[in-house]
N, C-alpha and C positions, 0 to 999 in steps of 0.2 A: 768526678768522672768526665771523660772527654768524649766527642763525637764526632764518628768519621763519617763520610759519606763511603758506599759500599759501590766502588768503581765507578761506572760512569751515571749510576742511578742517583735518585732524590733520596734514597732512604738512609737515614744517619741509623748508625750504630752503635752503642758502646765499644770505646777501644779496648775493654775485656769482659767476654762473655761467658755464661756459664756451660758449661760443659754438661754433658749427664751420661759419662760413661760409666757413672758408679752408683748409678739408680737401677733398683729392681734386684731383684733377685734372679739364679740361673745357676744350669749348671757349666761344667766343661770351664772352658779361655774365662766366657763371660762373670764365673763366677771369684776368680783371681781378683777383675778388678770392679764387680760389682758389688750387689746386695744391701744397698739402702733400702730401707720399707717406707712408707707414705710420711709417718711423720718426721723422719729422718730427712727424709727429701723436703715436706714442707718448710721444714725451718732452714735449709739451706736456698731455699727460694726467697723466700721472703726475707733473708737475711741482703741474697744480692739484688734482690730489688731496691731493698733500704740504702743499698750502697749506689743503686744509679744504672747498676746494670740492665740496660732493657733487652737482649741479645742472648737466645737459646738456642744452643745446638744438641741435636739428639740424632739419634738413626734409626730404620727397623730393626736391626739385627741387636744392637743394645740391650743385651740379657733377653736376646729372643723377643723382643715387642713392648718388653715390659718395662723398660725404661723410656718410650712412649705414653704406656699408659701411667704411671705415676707421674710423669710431667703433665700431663693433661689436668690428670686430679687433682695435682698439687693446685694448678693455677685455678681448679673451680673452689676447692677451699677455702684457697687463701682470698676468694672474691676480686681479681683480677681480671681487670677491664681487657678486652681482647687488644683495643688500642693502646694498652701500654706497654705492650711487648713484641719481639719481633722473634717468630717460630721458624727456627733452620731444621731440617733431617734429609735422611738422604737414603738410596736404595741401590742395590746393587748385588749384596751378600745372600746366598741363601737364607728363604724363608720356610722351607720343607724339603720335601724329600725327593719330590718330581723335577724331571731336568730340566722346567720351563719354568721354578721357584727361583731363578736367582739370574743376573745378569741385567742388560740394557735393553732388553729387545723390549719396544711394544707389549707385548704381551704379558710382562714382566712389571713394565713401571707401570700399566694403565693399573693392572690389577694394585700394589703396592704404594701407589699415593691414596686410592679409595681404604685401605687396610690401614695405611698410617694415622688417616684421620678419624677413623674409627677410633683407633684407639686411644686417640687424643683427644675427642671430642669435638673439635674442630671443623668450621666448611671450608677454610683455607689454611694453607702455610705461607709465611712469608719468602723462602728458601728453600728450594727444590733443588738437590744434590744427588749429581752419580756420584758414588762412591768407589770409585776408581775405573779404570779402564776391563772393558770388555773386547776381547781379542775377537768374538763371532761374529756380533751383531755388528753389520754397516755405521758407519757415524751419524750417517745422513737419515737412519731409522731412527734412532735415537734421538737426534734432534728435532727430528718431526710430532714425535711423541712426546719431548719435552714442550714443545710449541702447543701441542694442543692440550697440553694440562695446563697452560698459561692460557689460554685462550675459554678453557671452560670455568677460570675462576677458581683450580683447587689450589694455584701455586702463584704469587705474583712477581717472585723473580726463580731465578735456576741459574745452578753454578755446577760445581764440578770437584773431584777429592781426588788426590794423588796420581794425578795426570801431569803428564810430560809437556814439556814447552811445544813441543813440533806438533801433539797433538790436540791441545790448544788452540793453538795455530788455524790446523788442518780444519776444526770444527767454526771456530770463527769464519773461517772464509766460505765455509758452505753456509753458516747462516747469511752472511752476504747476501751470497747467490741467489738462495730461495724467499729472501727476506722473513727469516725466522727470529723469533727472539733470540738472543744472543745472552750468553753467560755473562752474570756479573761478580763472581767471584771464584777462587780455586782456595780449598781448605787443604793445606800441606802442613808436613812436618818442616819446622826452625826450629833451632835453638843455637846458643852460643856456645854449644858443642857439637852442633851438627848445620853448616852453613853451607851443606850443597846445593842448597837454593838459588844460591844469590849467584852464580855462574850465569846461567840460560833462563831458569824459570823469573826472577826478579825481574830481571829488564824486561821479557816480554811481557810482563804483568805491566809494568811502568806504561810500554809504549803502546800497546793495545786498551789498557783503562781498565782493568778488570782490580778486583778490592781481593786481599789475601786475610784469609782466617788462618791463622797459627794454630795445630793441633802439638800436643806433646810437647808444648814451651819449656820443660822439667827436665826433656827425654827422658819420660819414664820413669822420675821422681831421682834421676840420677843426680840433678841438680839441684836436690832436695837439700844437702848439706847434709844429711845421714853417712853421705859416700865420702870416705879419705884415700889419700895411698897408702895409711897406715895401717888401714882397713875395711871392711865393707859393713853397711848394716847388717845386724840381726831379724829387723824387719823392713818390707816396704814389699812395694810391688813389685820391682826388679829381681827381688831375693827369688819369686817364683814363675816371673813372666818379663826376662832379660830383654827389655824391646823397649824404645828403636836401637838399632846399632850404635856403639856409640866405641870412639878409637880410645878408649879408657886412661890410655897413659896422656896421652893429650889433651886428654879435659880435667885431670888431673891438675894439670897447671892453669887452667884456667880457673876451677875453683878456688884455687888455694889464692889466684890473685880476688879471686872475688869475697873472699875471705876475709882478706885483708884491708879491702873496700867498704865492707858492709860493716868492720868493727869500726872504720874509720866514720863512715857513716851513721850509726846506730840504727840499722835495718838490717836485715837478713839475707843470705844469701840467696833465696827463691825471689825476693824483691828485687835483688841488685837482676838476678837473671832475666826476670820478665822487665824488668825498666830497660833493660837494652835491647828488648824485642819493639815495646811500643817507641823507642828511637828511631827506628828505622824505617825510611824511609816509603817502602812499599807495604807494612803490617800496615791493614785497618782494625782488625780486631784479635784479640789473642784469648785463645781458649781456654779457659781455667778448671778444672777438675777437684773437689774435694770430699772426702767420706766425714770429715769432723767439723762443725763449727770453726775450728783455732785456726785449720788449714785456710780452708773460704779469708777467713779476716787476712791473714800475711799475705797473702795472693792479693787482695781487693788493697793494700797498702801500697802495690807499688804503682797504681795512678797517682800517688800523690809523690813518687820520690822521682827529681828531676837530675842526671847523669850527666857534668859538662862535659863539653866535645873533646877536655884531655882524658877523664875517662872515658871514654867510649875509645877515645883511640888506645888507652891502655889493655880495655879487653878485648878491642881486633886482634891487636900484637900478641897475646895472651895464650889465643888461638886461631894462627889466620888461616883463610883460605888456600886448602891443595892447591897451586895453579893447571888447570886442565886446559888441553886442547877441547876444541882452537883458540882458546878463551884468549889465551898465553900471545896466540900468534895475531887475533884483532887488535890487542893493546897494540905492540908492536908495530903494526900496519898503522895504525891510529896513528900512533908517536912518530914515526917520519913524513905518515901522509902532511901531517902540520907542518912539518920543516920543507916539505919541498916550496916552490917557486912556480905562479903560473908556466904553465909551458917546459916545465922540466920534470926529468923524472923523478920520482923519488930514488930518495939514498936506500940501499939495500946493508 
């Protein structure tokens, strides 16, 4: 197992963490991709810990809180040192039924980091995360609020989940201003059927110093190797909860080259797929998800399988990047700005 440094912080990571969005029980969405019960959950812990994994991410909303509290228990169980792990979750999602249960406001995350660690047992988290954008609450409330839960000891770093490059950006530069602690991570969807990342959010990760968690590295277990063009599973997650998007005929061919990769390789195609995630330049960690023993082990296999740079060029090409504006027109500006000549214009 390898360790990254999480953006511009001291704290190293495992380059694949465990996930728990399929701890606990629940009803509605949560119940599609949850409902592990305690001992289910304990031996997929103590499974990726044996494997090196120190790196957990969780939410409040996770089967309603309860994949909180079974990660909490799991770790008193299993007699795990609080120093040997690093505790990510994050707040955002409805927690009830009143209009001040859910969002970024103050009022929202003071209450829901004291709720979180309740039910985790916990007097800190390592990683304090909005879980996505809030269109009400001011930015600058939000990050004041985040500042002071760093400051009171419940949180020692705060990042952020499916947030936009510009607002990123926009939140960075008010912590500036105010000298507030500042984000050290953003948890987004990648995958090598879903690369609108690397457009705008990638570079600004790169050039501001922030560490990227990979959620849905699988997209949604599409890249399970379950899914063909010949046909689809009988079972998986997708069969009842189609998410993330994904342009199906197009990843189509990228399976089938990965396909052919992984028989070439004798690993699997969920292997070859997250071994081209932890390539990449900007993942520091990638989020792994499993309801069975078999799953966790293939998953925790591809820190050990190494992709050279003709493959990796084989599954860019495989499935490359849509070219979008103005992505299209910087190259462009780039590629002549270099050809001009002190004192001359560029060639148009």
């Amino acid at each position: 197992m390898k360790y990254n440094r999480l953006g511009r912080t001291g704290l190293l990571v495992s380059e694949l963490c465990m996930g728990t969005m399929t701890f606990g029980e629940s009803e509605g969405m949560w119940s599609v991709m949850g409902g592990l019960q305690q001992d289910a959950v304990n031996g997929l812990v103590r499974q990726a810990l044996d494997a090196g994994i120190n790196f957990i991410d969780t939410a409040n909303v996770y089967s309603e809180g309860r994949s909180e509290e079974v990660t909490g228990k799991a770790l008193k169980d299993l007699g795990i040192s609080r120093s040997e792990v690093v505790i990510a979750t994050k707040a955002l999602g409805p927690m009830g039924e009143g209009v001040n249960q859910r969002g970024a406001s103050r009022y929202h995350l003071m209450d829901q980091i004291d709720a979180s660690l309740a039910r985790m047992g916990l007097d800190h988290v390592d990683l304090y995360q909005i879980h996505g954008w809030d269109p009400l609450t001011p930015v600058d409330e939000t990050l004041r609020a985040l500042d002071d839960i760093v400051r009171s000891g419940r949180a020692r770093y705060i990042g952020v989940s499916n947030w936009a490059a510009w607002q990123i950006a926009k939140a960075l530069g008010i912590c500036e201003r105010l000298s507030l602690h500042r984000f050290a991570s953003l948890q987004a969807y990648y995958s090598i059927a879903g690369r609108d990342l690397e457009h705008e959010i990638a570079p600004m990760l790169e050039s501001e110093g922030l560490g990227l968690m990979v959620w849905s590295p699988l997209a949604g277990g599409f890249l399970s190797g379950k899914y063909t063009r010949s046909g689809e599973a009988e079972s998986g997650r997708r069969t009842s909860f189609d998410f993330p998007p994904v342009d199906k005929e197009r990843a189509f061919d990228v399976i089938e080259t990965m396909q052919a990769m992984a028989a070439d390789k004798g690993c699997s195609v969920p292997q070859i797929a997250l071994a081209w995630l932890l390539a990449k330049p900007a993942v520091t960690s990638v989020i792994v998800g499993a309801k069975r023993p078999e799953q966790l082990a293939d998953n925790l296999g591809a820190s050990d399988l190494e992709l050279t740079a003709d493959e990796m060029a084989t599954l860019d090409s495989a499935m490359p990047r849509s070219p979008i504006y103005p992505g299209w027109m910087i190259e462009r500006q780039g590629g002549y700005r270099q050809g001009a000549k002190a004192g001359e214009a560029p060639r148009s």
